[in-house]
N, C-alpha and C positions, 0 to 999 in steps of 0.2 A: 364365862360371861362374854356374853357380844352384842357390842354396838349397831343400832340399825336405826339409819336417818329416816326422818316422816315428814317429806316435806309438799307441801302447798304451792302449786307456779303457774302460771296461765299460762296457755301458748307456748310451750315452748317443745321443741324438740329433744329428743330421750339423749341423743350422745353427746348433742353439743354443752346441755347443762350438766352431765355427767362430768364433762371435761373440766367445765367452768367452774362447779362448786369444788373442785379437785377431790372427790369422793373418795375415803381411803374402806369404804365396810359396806356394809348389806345397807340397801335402801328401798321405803314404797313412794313413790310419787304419785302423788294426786294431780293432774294436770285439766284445770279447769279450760275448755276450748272449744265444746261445741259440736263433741263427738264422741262418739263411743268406738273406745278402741285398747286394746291389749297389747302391749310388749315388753321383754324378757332382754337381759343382754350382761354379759358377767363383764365385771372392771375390776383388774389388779385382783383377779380372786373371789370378787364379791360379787355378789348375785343383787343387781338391781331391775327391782318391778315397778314398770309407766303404767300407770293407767289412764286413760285420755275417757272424762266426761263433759256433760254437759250441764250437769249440775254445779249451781256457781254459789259460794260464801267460804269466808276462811273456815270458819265453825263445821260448817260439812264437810269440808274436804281435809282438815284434821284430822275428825271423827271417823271419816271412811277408812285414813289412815291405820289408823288406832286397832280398826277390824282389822285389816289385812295382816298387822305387824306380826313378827313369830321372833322376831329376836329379844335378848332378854332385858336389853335395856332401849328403851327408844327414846332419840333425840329429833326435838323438833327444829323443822328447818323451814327455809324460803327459799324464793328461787336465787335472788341476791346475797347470798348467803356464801362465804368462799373459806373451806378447811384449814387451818393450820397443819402441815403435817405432823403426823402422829397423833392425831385427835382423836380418834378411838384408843388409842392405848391409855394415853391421859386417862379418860375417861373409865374408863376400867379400873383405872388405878386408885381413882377417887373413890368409886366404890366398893373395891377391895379393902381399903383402909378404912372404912366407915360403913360396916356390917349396917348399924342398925340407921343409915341412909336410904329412905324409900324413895327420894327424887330431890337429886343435887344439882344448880344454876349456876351455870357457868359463865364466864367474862366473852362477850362477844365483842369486838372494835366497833366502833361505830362513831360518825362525824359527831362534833364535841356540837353542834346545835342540837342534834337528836337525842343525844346521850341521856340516859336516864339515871343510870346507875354505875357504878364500878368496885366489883367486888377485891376486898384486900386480905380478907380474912377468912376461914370457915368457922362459922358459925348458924346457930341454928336462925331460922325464918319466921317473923310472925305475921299475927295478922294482922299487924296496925302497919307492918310494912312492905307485904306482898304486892302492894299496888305498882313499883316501878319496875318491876322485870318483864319483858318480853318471852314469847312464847319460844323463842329461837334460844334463849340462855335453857332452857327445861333440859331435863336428862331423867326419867322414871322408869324405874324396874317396869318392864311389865304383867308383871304380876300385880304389881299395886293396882294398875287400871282391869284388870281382869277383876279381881278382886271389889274396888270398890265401885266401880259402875261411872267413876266420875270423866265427863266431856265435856267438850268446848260449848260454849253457848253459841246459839243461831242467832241471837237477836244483836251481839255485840259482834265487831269487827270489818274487814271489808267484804262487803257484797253484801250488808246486814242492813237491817234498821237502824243501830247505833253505833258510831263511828269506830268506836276499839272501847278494849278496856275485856277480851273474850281470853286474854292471857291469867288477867289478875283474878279476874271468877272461878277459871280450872285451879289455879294455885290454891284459892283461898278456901274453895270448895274439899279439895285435898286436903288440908289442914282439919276445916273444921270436921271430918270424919277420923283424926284424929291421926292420921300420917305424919313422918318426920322428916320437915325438908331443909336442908343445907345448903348454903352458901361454897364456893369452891373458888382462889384466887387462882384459874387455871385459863389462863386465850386458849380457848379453843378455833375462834373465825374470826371474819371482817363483814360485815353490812359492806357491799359496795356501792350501792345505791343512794341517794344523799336526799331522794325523793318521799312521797308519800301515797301510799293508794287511798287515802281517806281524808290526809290533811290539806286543807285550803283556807287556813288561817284560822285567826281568834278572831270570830264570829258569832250568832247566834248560836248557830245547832252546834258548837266546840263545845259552850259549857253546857247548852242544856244538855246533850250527850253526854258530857260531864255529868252531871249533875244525875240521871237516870243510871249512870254507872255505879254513884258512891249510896243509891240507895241501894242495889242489891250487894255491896263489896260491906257496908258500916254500919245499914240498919240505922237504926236512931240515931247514929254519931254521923250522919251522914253531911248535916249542917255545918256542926264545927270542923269534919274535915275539911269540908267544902271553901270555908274559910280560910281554913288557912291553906290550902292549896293557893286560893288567889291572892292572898299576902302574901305568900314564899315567892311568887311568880308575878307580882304587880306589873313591876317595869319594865318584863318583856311582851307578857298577851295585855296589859292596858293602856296602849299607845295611841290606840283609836277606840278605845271602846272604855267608856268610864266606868271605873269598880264596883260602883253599887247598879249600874245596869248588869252587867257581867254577872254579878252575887245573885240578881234578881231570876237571869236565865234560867242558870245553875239552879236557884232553890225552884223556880218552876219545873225542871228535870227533876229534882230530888221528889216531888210530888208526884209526878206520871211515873219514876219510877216504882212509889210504891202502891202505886192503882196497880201496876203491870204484877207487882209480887203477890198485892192481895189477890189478881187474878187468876196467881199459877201460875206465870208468863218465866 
C-alpha cells in the first residue's frame, strides 16, 4: 500500500511547499496560477508531480488530481496543510487493520474557531453526519474512485458559485453508492492558516450558500437540518444578523438549491 498526497494550492512554488507541508510520500499538486507548466522532483524517496494551470476552483483542481493519482491510497491536502511525521505509515496502518475501509478521516489540528470536528474513536460515518469533515481529513483507496466515478462538485467550494460544503457532497455521494467509510483517532497534520478563502462572515450569501448546500447534502430534511444548524450555532453567527432573517436566507438557498437539482446542476 502507498500513500500519495493530492493537494490543491495557488501560487506557490514546487520546493518551497514541498518543504513546508513536510511531505514524507508520492504527491500530485495541482497549483492554480496562471500558467501552464510541468515539473517532476523526488523528496526523501518520493516522487512529487507540480502541475502549474490556469484553470482555477477547488472542485477542478481535485478532480485533475484524482486523474493524475497512481498510488493506492490518496490523501487530500492544501497548500496550508503541514505533516506529522510519519503520516503515511499511520495511514497505511489504518487501512491495514480495516480491510473492509474504502476511505478512512482522519484528525487534522486546526485553530479551535475553525474546528469542525475531532475524531476519538473509529467508527463507522453516516449520512446525517458527513457534513463536518473537511476534505483535507479524506484518505480513499483508489480504487474506490476509479471504480465509482464519484468527484468533487464545481458548483460548491472556493473559486465556485457556492461558498464550500464540495467536501461533504464527495463524502456523502460515497456513501450513498454504498462505500464504507470510517472515522480514525489518528493526527495526521496541522491547518496552519487561521484564514479563510471564502469566509467573510455570517452574512447573506453564508446561509443562503448554506442553505443551497443542505438541499443537495438532506433532500427533503433540508429544513429541519437547516434549523437546527442555526439553533446549535445561534450565539455565535446571530450577533448581527437576527435568526429568523438568517432562517429565511438559508430556506431561500434551500429553494434555489433544489431548482439547481431539479436542473441536473
Amino acid at each position: 500500500m502507498s500513500v500519495e498526497v493530492l493537494a490543491s494550492v495557488m501560487n506557490q512554488n514546487m520546493e518551497t511547499l514541498v518543504k513546508r507541508m513536510r511531505l514524507e510520500s508520492d504527491a500530485v499538486i495541482i497549483n492554480q496560477c496562471g500558467r501552464q507548466k510541468y515539473e517532476e522532483m523526488e523528496h526523501k524517496g518520493c516522487r512529487i508531480r507540480f502541475f502549474s494551470c490556469s484553470q482555477r476552483g477547488v472542485g477542478n483542481s481535485r478532480n485533475a488530481a484524482i486523474e493524475k493519482a497512481d498510488g493506492d491510497i490518496c490523501l487530500f491536502s492544501d497548500e496550508d496543510i503541514v505533516y506529522e511525521p510519519g503520516y503515511a505509515e499511520a495511514i497505511e496502518r489504518e487501512f491495514a487493520a480495516n480491510p473492509r475501509a474504502d476511505m478512512i478521516l482522519f484528525n487534522i489540528h486546526v485553530a479551535e474557531s475553525r474546528r469542525t470536528y475531532h475524531i476519538t474513536s473509529r467508527q463507522k460515518v453516516h449520512w446525517y453526519n458527513c457534513g463536518r469533515y473537511g476534505a483535507v481529513s479524506f484518505a480513499v483507496r483508489r480504487s474506490v474512485l476509479e471504480r465509482s466515478g464519484v468527484r468533487f462538485s464545481t458548483l460548491f467550494g472556493g473559486g465556485a458559485q457556492f461558498s464550500n460544503g464540495e467536501d461533504s457532497l464527495f463524502l456523502k455521494e460515497l456513501m450513498d453508492k454504498g462505500y464504507r467509510v470510517y472515522t480514525a483517532p489518528v493526527l495526521i497534520g496541522r491547518e496552519m492558516s487561521e484564514g479563510s478563502s471564502w469566509f467573510n462572515g455570517y452574512d447573506r450569501k453564508f446561509f443562503y450558500d448554506r442553505g443551497v448546500l443542505y438541499a443537495f447534502l438532506y433532500g427533503a430534511m433540508a429544513e429541519p437540518f437547516g434549523v437546527r444548524f442555526l439553533a446549535r450555532h445561534r450565539k455565535k453567527m446571530c450577533t448581527k444578523v437576527r435568526f429568523r432573517e438568517a432562517l429565511r436566507w438559508l430556506i431561500d438557498g434551500v429553494r434555489e438549491g433544489r431548482r439547481l437539482k431539479k436542473g441536473g446542476a
